[in-house]
N, C-alpha and C positions, 0 to 999 in steps of 0.2 A: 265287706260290710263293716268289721271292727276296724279301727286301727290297731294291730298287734305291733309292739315295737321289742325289738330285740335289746339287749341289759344292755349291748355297746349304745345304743340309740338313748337311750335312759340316762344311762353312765354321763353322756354328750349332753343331754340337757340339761341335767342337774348342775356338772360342772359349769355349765353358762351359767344358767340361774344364780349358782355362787359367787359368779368372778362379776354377776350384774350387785347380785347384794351387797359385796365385798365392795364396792366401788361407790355403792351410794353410800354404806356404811362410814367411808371413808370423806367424802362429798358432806354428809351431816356435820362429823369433829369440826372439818374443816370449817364450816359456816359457822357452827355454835361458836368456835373457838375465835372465829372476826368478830361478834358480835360482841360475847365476853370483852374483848380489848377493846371495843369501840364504846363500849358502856364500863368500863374499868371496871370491869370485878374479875376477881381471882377467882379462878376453877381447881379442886381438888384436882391432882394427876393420878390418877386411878391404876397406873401401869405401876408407877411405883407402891403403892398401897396394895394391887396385888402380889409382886411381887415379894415385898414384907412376910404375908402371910404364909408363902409356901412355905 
């Protein structure tokens, strides 16, 4: 009647769920960042600006 799912089954989806978001994640930069160079504007690089602050 429920679906009981056991933590490995949880564990397994979650890490898809991640490796989906992590990928669109990646799919967005990538788009904003043709865009930014197709319409010339400069974009802050935010890795080095975190990077800075640690």
């Amino acid at each position: 009647m429920f679906g009981i799912k056991t933590i490995f089954q949880q564990l397994n989806e979650e890490r898809t769920r991640n490796i989906q978001r992590q990928n669109q994640q990646e799919k967005n930069t990538a788009d904003i960042d043709y865009i930014a160079m197709m319409c010339d504007v400069e974009l802050e690089d935010t890795e080095e600006s975190d990077n800075e602050q640690v």
